[in-house]
C-alpha positions as CSV (number, residue, x, y, z in Angstrom):
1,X,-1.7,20.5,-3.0
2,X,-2.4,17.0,-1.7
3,X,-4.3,16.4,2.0
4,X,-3.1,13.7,4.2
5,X,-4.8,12.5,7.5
6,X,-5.3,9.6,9.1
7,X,-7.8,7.2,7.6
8,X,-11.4,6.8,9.8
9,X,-14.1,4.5,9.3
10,X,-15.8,7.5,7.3
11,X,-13.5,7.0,4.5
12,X,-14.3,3.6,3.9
13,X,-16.2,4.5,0.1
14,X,-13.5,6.2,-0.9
15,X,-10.9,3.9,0.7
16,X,-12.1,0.8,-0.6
17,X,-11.8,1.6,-4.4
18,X,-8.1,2.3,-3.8
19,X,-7.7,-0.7,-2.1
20,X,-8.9,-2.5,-4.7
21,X,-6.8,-0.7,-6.8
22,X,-3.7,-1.6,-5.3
23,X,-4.6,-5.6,-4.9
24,X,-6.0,-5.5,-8.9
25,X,-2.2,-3.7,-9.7
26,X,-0.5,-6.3,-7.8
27,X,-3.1,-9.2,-9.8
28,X,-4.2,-10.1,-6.1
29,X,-7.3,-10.9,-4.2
30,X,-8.9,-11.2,-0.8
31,X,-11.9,-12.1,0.6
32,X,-14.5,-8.9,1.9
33,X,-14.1,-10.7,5.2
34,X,-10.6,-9.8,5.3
35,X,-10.9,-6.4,3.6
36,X,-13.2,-5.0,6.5
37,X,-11.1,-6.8,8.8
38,X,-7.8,-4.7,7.7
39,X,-9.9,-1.4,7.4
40,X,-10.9,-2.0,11.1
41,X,-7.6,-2.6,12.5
42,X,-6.6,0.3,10.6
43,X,-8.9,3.0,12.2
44,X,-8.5,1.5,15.4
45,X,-6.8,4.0,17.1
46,X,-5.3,1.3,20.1
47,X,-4.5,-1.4,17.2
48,X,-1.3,-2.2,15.5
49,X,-2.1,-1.1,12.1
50,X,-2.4,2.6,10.7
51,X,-3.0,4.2,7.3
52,X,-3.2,7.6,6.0
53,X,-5.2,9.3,2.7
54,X,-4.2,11.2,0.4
55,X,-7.1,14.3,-1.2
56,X,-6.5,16.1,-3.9
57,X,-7.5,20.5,-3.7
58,X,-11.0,19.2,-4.7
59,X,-10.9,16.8,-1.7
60,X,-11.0,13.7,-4.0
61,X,-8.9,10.3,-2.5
62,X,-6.5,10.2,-4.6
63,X,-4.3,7.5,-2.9
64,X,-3.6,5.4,0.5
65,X,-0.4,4.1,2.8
66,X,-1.0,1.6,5.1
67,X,2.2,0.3,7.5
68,X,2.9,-1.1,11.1
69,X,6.0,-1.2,13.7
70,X,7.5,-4.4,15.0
71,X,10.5,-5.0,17.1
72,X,13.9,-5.4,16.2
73,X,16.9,-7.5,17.0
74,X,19.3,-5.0,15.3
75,X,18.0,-1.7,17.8
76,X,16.4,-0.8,20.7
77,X,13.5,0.3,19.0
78,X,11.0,-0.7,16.0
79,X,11.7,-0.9,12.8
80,X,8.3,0.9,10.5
81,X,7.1,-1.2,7.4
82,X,5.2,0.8,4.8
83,X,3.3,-2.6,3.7
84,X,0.7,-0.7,1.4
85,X,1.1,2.0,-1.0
86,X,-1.4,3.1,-3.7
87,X,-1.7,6.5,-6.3
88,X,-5.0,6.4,-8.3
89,X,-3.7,6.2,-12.2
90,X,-5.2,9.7,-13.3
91,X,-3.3,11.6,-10.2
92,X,0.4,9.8,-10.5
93,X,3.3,12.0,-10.9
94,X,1.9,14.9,-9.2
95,X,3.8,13.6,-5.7
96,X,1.3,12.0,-4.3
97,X,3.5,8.9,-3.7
98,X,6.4,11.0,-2.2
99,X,4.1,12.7,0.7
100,X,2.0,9.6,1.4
101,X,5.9,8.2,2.6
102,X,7.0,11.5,3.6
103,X,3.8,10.9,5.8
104,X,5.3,7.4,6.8
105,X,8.5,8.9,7.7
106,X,7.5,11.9,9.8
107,X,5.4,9.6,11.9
108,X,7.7,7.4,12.3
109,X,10.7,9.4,13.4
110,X,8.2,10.7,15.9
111,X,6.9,7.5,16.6
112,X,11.3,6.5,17.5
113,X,11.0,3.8,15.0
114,X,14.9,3.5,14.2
115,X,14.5,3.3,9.7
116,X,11.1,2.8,7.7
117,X,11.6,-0.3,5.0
118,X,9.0,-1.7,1.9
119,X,9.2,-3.7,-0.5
120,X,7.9,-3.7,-4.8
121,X,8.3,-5.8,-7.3
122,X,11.4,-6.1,-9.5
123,X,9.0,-4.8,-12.5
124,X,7.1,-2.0,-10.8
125,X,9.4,0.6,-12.6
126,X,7.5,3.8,-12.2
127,X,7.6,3.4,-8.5
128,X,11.0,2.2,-7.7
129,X,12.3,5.8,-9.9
130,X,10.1,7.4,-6.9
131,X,11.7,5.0,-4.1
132,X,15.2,5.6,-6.0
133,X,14.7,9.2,-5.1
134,X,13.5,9.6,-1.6
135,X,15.4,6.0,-0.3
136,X,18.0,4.2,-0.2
137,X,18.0,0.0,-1.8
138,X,18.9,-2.3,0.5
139,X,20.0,-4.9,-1.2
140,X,18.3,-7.5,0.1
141,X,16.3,-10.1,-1.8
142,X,13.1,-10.9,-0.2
143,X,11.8,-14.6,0.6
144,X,9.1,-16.1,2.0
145,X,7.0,-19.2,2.9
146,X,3.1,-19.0,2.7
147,X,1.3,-21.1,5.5
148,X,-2.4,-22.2,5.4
């Protein structure tokens, strides 16, 4: 049965190989400078980041979620956005991805965040049969503009 809790700075050796995990899946990079910087603001308990870990019976860390609030124009509340998701290779298809939203969810229903959102890419197949499953598509087509 898969463990979730909130990450802490005391998971940062076991954190930081699944974060590099989930930039090396997505061909990306970022400086250490910025790594530490997002594991910081994640176990800041007062800042606007949070994440979660996933063990597996053996207490292993088997995968991460990372996601935010922000406001809205279309509700009175926030909106949640599950930015990060990661499953270590050898422990997909065992749920691990369904909780670690599941997680997402539940805290953010408690949290009165009116819908939870992500994004993947178009060719990230094994996970959008999981996303298929436990949300609805929007239909939208994501754009953006990179700055600096």
């Amino acid at each position: 049965m898969v463990r979730i809790s909130s990450i802490e700075a005391s998971d940062r050796d076991e954190w930081l190989p699944l974060w590099k995990g989930y930039l090396d899946f997505y061909e990306s990079t970022i400086d250490d400078g910025t790594t530490e910087s997002t594991l910081a603001r994640i176990v800041d308990e007062n800042g606007e980041l949070h994440g979660a870990i996933a063990r597996d019976d053996d207490g292993r860390a088997i995968g991460i979620v990372h996601w935010l609030t922000h406001a809205a124009t279309w509700t009175r509340t926030d909106y949640c956005y599950l930015e990060d998701l990661f499953v270590s290779p050898d422990a997909r298809g065992g749920g691990t991805g369904a909780a670690l939203i599941e997680h997402v969810r539940v805290w953010a229903e408690e949290h009165g965040s009116a819908k939870v959102y992500w994004l993947t890419a178009e060719d990230n197949a094994a996970a959008r049969a999981l996303y298929d499953r436990v949300a609805r598509r929007s239909g939208m087509i994501h754009y953006q503009i990179a700055l600096g």
